[in-house]
N, C-alpha and C positions, 0 to 999 in steps of 0.2 A: 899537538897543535890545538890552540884552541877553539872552540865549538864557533857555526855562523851562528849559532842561537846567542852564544856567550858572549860572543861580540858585539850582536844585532841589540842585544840588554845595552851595552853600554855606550851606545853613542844617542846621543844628547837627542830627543826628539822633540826639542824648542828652538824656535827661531833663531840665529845670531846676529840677528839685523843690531846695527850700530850705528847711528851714522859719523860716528867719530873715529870709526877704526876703516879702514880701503880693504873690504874683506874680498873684492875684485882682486887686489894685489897681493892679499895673503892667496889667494887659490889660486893666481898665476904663478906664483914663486913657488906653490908644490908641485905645478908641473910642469916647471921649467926645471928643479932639480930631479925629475922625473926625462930629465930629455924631450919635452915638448909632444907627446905622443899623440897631443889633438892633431897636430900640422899634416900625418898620414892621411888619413880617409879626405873624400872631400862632404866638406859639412855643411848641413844645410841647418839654421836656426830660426824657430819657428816661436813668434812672440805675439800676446793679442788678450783680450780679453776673454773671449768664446772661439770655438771652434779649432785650437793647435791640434789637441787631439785625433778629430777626424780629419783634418788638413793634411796632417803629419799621417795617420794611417792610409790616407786614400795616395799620398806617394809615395809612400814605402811601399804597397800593395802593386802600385805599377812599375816599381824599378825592379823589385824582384821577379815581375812578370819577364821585365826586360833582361833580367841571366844576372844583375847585381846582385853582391852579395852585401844587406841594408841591415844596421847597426841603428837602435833606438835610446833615446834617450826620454821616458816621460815620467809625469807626477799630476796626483798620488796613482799607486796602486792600487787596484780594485781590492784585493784577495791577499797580496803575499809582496812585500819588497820588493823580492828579484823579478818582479814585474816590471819594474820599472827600465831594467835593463834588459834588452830583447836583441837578436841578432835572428833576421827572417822569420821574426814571428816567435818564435822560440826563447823561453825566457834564460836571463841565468841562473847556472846551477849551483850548489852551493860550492862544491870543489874547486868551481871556475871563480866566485868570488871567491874562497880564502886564500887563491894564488893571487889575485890582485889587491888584495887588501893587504897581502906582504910588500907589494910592492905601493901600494900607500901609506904604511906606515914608515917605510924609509925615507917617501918625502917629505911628510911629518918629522921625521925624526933630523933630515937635512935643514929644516926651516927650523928646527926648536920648538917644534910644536907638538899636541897629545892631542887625543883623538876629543877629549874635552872640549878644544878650542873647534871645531867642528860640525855641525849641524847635520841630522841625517839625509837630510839633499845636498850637502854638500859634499858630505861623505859617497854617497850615488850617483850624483853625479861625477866626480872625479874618479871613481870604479867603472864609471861606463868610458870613459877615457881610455883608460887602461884597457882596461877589457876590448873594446872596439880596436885598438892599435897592435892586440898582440893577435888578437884573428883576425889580422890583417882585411878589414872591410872595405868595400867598395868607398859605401857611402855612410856615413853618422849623420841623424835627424837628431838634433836637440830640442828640446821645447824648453820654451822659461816655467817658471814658476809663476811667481806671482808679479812678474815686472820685467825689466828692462836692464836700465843702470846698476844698480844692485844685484840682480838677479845672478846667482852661481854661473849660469851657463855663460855669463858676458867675460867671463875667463879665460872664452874660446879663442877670440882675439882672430881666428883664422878662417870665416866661413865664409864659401863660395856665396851661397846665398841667403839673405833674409826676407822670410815672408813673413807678414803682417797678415793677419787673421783679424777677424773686428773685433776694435779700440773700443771699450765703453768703460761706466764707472764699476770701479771695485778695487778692494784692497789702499781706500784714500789714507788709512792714516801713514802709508808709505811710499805711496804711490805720486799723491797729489790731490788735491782738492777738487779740483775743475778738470774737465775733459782733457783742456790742453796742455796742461800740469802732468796728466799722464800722460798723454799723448809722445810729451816732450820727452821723460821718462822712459820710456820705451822703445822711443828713437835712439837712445842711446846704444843700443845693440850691433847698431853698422854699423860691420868694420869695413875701413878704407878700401878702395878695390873691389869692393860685390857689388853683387847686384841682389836690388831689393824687388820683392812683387809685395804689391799692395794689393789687398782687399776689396773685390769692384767698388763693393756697397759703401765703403769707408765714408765716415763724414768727410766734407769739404776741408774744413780746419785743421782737421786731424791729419787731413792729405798731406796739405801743406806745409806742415810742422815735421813729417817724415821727408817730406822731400826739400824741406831746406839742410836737414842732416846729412841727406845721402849725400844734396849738392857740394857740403862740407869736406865728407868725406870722398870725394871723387868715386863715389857710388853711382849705376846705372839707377832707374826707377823705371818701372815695368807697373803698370798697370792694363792695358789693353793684353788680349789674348785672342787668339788667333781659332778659337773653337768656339761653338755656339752648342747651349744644352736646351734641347724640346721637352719639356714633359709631359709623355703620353696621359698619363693615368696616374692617381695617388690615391695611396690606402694609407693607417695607422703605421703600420709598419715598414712598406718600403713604397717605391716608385718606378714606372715606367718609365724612362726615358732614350732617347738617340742623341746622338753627341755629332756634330759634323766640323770639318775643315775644311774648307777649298771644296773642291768638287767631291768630297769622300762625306759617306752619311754610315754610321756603325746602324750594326740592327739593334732593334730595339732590347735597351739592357733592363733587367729586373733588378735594381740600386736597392737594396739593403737595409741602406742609410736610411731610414725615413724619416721624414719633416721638411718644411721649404728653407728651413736655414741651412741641413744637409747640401740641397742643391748650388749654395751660397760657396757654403766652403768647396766642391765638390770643382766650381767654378775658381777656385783660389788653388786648388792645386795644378787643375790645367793652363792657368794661366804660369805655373812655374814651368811648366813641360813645354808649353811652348816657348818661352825663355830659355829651358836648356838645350831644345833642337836647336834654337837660332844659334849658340854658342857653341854647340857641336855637335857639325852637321853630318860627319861619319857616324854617329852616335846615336842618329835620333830614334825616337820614343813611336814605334808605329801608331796607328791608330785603332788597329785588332788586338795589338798588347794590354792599351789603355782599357778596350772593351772585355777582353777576358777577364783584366785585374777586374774592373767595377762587379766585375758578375758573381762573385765573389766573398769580396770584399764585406768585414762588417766589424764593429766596433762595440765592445764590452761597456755597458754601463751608459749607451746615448741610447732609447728609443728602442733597449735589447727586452727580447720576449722571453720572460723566464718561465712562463707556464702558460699552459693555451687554456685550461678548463679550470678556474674559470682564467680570463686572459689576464696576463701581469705584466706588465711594461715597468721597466728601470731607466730614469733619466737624470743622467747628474747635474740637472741646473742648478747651479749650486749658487746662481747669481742674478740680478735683477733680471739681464741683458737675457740670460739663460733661460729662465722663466717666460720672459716675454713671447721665444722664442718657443717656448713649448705650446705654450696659450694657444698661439698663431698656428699650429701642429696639429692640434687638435679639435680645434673648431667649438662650437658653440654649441652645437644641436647634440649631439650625442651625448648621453648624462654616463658619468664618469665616477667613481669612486677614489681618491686622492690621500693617501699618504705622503706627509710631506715633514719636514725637519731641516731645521736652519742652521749654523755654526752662529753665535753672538755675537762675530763682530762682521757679518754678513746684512747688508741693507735690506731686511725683512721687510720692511715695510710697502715699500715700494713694491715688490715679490707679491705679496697676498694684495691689493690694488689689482695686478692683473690676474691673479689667482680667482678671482669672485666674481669675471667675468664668466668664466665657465659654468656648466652646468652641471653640476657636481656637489657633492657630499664629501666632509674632508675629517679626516684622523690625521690628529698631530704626535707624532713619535721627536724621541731626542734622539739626533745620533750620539754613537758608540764613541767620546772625545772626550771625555772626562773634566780636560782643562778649557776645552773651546764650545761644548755643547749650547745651544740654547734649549731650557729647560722644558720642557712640551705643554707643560698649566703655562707658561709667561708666551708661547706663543700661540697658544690657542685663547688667553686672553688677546693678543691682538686682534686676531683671529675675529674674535667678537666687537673689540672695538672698531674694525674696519664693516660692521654688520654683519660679518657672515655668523648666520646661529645658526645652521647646521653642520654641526661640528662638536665633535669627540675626539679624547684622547685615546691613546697606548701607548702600556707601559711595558709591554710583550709583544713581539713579533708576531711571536709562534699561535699567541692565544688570537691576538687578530686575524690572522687568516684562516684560525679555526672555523671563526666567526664568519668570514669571508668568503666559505668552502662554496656557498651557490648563489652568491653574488650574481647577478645576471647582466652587468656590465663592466668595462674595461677596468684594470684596477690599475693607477698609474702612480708609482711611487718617486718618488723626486725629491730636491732639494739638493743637498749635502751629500757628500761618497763615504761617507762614515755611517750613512743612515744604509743607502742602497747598496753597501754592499755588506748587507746584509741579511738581506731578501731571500739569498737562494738557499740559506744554511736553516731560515726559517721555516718554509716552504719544506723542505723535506721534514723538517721537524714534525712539522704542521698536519702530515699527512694521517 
């Protein structure tokens, strides 16, 4: 048989965006001759510009608190592919992909297709399909890529629910030009019969553009949630907080997650769990479940502390909205050390505008993308053109934290997940 290395070489790892060919209807047709194996679990699809990831971990983390057994679906990988496919945290193995890549090359092979016509997310996602249907899961979380209408997962065609995570700009040359151009785009994901949670914080326009679709689609819209979050106390790395409903107050959880956009999404997933009590009420999601899950709880690659001496934080804002969002995280007063690296067809500019409000010293690295990189001289000339002159490049990881070894403040690497993950392979290098 042959190797997942041998395999993993040959599927296409460039986009197959067209918009002349319904690559939605090419991946429904492989698995509809696959017997429809999304229609088992019930699936929750999680689309948005920022935050699916922690959205999507923070309820997975409380259904399997709850006795589910929770089937994942995300993108990119930090470290390894089979990342991307997860069943309770656990990723898959290589023996468990090459029994379901046999049974994806049959669908392939039923549609007239090669594994050519194919995209490595597309190829991952329909493995997590598989995969998710034959270990029989409770529940599959998908998250989009990079949209909506287009996006692989809208092949699912079958999800209970859609949550929307905050809608901002990125990904326009496919997406859309204007806000509502994505917004619209995005909407596209309800399907008929679910129920959708929106994002408290969502713009107004952007509401309203999801919720003329759902209205479309005989879709409920759930934005209010039945839980209020206090935040005790906040540090760099996580937060204090009690979570309450009706007359019940949890004790105070130490949340992981840190940053106030954490607390956002944190708020986007309870507002789905009280959506799924209301809908089943022999079922429901206690509120000491929710609080063991958060206690818990923590996510590779947002806000993760790869080294305490001197301190290294990894954040994958890998987008304006993302950025913004760390800025606000981190504050102004405390002077900061910033590795940072962009993808080229990522809105830099905007990024380093709230980049230089910080108070901080910045080394510009390329991430690890060969065809998508932006080159680290062209954004450390931005860099200067937006005024910031303190600021250096690297062209070694390993050599910079050498450099970096007694640093005497926080060193905070971000951007792109091509750059950051690659921190921690440095980091031991480094030592």
């Amino acid at each position: 048989m042959t190797s997942y290395a041998e395999i993993l070489a040959h599927i296409p790892r460039k986009m197959k965006y067209d918009p002349k060919v319904d690559r939605i209807g090419l991946i429904h047709g492989i698995l509809n001759a696959l017997d429809y194996p999304q229609a088992r679990p019930m699936n929750l699809h999680i689309c948005g510009t920022n935050g699916k990831g922690s959205t999507g971990t923070i309820i997975a983390a409380i259904l399997q608190e709850n006795g589910q057994k929770v089937g994942r679906f995300v993108s990119p990988a930090m470290y390894d592919d089979l990342e991307q496919v997860t069943i309770n945290g656990a990723s898959m193995t290589e023996e468990s992909f090459l029994k379901c890549y046999a049974q994806f090359k049959r669908g392939l092979f039923k549609q007239g297709l090669t594994q050519e016509d194919l995209s490595i997310f597309e190829t991952f996602f329909i493995i997590s399909v598989i995969y998710f249907a034959s270990q029989d899961v409770d529940v599959a979380i998908y998250e989009c890529g990079l949209g909506g209408e287009f996006d692989a997962t809208n092949a699912l065609g079958v999800s209970a629910y859609t949550i929307f995570t905050k809608i901002d700009m990125d990904h326009m040359q496919i997406l859309g030009n204007t806000l509502a151009e994505i917004a619209e785009t995005k909407s596209k994901i309800i399907d008929p019969n679910s129920t959708v949670i929106n994002y408290a914080g969502q713009q107004a326009d952007v509401t309203k553009i999801l919720l003329h679709t759902a209205s479309e689609r005989n879709a409920a819209f759930v934005t209010e949630s039945p839980y209020n979050i206090t935040v005790q106390a906040e540090s760099l790395t996580y937060s204090d907080i009690q979570i309450s409903i009706a007359k019940q107050l949890s004790p105070v959880i130490s949340f992981h997650m840190a940053g106030a956009f954490q607390i956002d999404n944190l708020q986007t997933a309870l507002t789905w769990v009280g959506a799924f009590n209301q809908a089943h009420p022999t079922e429901t999601i206690s509120l000491s479940t929710i609080t063991n899950a958060l206690s818990t709880v923590t996510l590779a690659g947002r806000m993760e502390v790869v080294q305490k001496k001197p301190l290294v934080i990894i954040d994958g804002a890998h987008n304006v909205d993302g950025i913004q969002a760390l800025v606000k995280s981190l504050g102004k007063t405390q002077r900061y050390t910033i590795i940072v690296g962009f993808l080229k067809d990522k809105d830099y500019s905007d990024a380093i505008e709230a980049l230089k409000t910080l108070n901080a010293d910045f080394i510009i690295a390329s991430p690890d993308n060969p065809d998508r990189a932006l080159p680290e001289q062209e954004l450390a000339s931005s860099f200067k053109a937006h005024g910031i002159t303190d600021v250096r490049t690297s062209t070694n990881l390993v050599t910079t934290f050498k450099e970096l070894t007694n640093c005497q403040h926080p060193i905070i690497v971000t951007g792109s997940f091509y750059l950051i993950n690659q921190v921690q392979a440095a980091l031991k290098e480094s030592e």
